[in-house]
C-alpha positions as CSV (number, residue, x, y, z in Angstrom):
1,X,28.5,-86.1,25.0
2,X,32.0,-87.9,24.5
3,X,35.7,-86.8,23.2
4,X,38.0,-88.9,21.7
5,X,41.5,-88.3,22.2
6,X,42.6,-91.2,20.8
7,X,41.5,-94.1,19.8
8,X,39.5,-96.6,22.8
9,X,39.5,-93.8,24.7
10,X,36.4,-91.5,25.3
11,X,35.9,-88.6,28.0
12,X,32.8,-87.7,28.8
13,X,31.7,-84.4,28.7
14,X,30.1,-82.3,31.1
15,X,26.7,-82.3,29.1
16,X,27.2,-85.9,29.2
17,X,27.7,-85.9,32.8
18,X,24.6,-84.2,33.8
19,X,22.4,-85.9,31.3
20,X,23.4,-88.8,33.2
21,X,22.4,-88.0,36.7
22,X,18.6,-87.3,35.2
23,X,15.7,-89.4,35.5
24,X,15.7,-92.1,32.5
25,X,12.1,-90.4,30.6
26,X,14.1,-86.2,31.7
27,X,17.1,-87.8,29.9
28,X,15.2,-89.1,26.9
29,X,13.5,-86.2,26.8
30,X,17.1,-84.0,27.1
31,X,19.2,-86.3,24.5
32,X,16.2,-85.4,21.5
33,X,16.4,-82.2,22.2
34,X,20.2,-82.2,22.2
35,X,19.9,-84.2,18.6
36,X,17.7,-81.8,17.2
37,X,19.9,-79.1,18.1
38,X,23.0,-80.9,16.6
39,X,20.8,-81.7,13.3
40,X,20.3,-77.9,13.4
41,X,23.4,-76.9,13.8
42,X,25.0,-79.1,11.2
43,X,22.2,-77.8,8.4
44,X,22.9,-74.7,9.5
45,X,26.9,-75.0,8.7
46,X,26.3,-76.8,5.5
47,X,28.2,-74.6,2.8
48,X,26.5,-72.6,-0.1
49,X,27.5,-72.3,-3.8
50,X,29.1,-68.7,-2.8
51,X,31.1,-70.2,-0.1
52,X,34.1,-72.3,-0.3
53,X,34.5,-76.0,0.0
54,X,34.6,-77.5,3.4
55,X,37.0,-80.2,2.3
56,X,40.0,-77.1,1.3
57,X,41.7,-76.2,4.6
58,X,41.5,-72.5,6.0
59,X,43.2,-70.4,4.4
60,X,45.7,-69.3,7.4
61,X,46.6,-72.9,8.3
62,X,47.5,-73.6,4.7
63,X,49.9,-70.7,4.6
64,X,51.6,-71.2,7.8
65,X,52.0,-74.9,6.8
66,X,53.7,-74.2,3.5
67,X,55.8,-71.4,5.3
68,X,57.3,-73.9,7.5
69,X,57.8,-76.2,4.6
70,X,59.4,-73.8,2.5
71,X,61.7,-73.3,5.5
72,X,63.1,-76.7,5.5
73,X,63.6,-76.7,2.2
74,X,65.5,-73.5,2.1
75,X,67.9,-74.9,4.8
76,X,68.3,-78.5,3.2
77,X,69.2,-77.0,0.0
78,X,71.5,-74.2,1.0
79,X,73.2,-77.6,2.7
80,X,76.7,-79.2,0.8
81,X,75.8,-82.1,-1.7
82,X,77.7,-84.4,0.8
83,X,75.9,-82.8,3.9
84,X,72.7,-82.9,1.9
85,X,73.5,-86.7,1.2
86,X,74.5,-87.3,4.7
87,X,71.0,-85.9,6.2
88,X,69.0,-87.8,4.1
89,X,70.6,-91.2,4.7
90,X,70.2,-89.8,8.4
91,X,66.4,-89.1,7.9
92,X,65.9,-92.9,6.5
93,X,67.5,-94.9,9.1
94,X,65.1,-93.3,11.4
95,X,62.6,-95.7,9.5
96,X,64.6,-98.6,10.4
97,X,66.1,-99.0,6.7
98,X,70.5,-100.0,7.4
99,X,72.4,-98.1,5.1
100,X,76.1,-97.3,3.9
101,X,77.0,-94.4,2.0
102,X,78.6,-94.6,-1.0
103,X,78.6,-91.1,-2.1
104,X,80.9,-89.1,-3.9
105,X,82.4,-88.2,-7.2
106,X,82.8,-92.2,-8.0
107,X,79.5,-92.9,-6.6
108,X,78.2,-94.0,-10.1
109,X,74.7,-93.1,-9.5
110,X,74.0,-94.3,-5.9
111,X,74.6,-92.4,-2.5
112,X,73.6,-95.1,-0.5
113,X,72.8,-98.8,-0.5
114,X,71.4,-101.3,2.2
115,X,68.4,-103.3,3.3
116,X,65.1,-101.7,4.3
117,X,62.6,-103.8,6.5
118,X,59.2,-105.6,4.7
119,X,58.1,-107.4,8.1
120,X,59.9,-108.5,11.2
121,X,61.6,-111.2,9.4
122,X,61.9,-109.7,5.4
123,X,63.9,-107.2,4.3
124,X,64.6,-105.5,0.6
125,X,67.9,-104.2,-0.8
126,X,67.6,-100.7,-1.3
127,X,69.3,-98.5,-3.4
128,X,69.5,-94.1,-2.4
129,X,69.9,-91.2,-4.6
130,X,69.5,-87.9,-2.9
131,X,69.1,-84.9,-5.5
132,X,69.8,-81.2,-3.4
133,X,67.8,-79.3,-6.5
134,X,66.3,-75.4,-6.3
135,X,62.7,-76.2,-4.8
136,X,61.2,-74.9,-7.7
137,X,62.7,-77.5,-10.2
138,X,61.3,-80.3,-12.0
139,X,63.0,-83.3,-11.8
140,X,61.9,-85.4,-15.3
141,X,61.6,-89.1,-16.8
142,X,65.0,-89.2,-17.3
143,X,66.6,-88.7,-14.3
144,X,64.3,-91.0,-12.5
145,X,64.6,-93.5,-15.2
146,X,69.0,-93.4,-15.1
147,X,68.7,-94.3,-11.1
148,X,66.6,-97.2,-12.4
149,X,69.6,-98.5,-14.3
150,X,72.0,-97.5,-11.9
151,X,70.2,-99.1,-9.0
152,X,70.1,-102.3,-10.9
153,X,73.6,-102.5,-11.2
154,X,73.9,-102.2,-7.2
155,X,71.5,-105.4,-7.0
156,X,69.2,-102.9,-5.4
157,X,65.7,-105.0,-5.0
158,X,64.4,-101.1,-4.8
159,X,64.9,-97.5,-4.7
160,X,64.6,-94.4,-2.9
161,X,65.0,-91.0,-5.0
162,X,64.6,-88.1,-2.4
163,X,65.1,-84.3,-3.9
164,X,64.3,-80.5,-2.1
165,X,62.5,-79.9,-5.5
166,X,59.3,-81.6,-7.4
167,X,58.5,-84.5,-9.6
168,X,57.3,-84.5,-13.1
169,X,54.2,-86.6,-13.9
170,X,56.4,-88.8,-16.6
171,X,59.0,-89.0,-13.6
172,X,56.3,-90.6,-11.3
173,X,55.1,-92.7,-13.9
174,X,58.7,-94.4,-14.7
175,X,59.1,-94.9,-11.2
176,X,56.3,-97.4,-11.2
177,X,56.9,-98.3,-14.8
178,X,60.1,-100.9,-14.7
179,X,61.8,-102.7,-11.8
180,X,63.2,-101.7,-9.5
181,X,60.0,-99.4,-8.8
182,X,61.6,-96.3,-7.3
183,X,59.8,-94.3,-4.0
184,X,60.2,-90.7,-5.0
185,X,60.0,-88.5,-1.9
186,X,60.1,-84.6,-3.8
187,X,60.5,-81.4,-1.3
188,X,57.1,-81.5,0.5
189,X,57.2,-85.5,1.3
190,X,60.6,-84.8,2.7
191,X,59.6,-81.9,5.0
192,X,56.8,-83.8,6.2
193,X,58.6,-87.2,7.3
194,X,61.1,-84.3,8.8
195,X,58.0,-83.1,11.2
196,X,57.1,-86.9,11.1
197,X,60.9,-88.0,12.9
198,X,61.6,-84.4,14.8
199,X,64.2,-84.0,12.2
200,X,65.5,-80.7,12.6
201,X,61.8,-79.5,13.1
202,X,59.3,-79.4,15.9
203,X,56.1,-78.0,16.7
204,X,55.4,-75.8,19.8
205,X,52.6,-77.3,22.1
206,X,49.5,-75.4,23.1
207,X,47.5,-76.0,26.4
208,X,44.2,-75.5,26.4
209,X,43.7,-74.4,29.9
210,X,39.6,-74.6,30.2
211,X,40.0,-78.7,28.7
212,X,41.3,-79.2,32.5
213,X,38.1,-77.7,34.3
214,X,36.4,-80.9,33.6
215,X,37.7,-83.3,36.0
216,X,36.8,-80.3,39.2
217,X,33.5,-82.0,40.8
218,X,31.2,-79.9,42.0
């Protein structure tokens, strides 16, 4: 009956269209059949024990997401330390945070301080720490738990800890654990808000040409 493209914003289809050119009692009469057939359908899709949840996504679209993913990741790590620093102050001004870099061999813990936005009106000092690990590592507890101390010597109000690789549970739980709480961002997060920004990655639209034949009137 109606598509949503986005939200307040309905089409109608062209089922929709004809049920409304019928006579109020034909149209009645059309929309319970068209609910019974939707009622049928949907039993009809409902998944058995053999088959595999609904909520997982296909199989396909799951690879070819991580494939992508994996991509970025390959091409921020094989990055410098300094470029990999660089990008990732880059990829967080994006989101409004102001930022200096302070990288380097005397960086003492921090590659990057400023003030990240709460509201129009509040923001937060924020201390970086960008990590360019082997996707495949685990960062721990301890590493998470140093920038802690680190940022606090900054005056950093909070923290940022971004990494190509993963996070250990302990590592996620310090971060919450003790101020300043630290935002850990591990390899997927970061190749997400990537696609998010258009940082070095975007997607290839695809028209579906038949969508148009709607608006043609008869």
């Amino acid at each position: 009956m109606f598509e949503s493209p986005r939200r307040s914003l309905f089409l109608l289809t062209e089922t929709g269209a004809a049920i409304a050119e019928m006579a109020d009692g034909e149209a009645a009469a059309a929309l319970l059949e068209l609910d019974n057939t939707v009622r049928k359908n949907r039993r009809a899709k409902k998944p058995t024990a053999s088959t595999i949840d609904t909520d997982e996504p296909d199989q396909d679209d799951s690879e070819d997401d991580e494939r992508w993913k994996d991509q970025v990741l390959q091409t921020l790590h094989a990055l410098s330390p300094d470029a990999f620093e660089r990008f990732c102050l880059y990829l967080l001004r994006s989101f409004g945070m102001e930022l200096k870099r302070v990288g380097g061999p005397n960086d003492e813990g921090i590659d990057g301080i400023g003030t990240a936005p709460l509201t129009d009106v509040l923001t937060t000092t924020v201390a970086v720490q960008a990590k360019r690990y082997e996707p495949s590592k685990t960062v721990g507890r301890e590493t998470v738990a140093l920038f802690q101390s680190d940022a606090v010597a900054a005056g950093a109000e909070h923290g940022v800890l971004i990494t190509t690789a993963r996070f250990s549970k302990p590592a996620r739980n310090a971060a919450l654990g003790r101020t300043p709480t630290i935002d850990l961002i591990d390899g997927d997060r970061l190749a997400e808000l990537c696609d998010k920004q258009s940082v070095g990655v975007s997607r290839q639209p695809v028209v579906d040409a038949s969508w148009f034949g709607r608006f043609e009137q008869d």
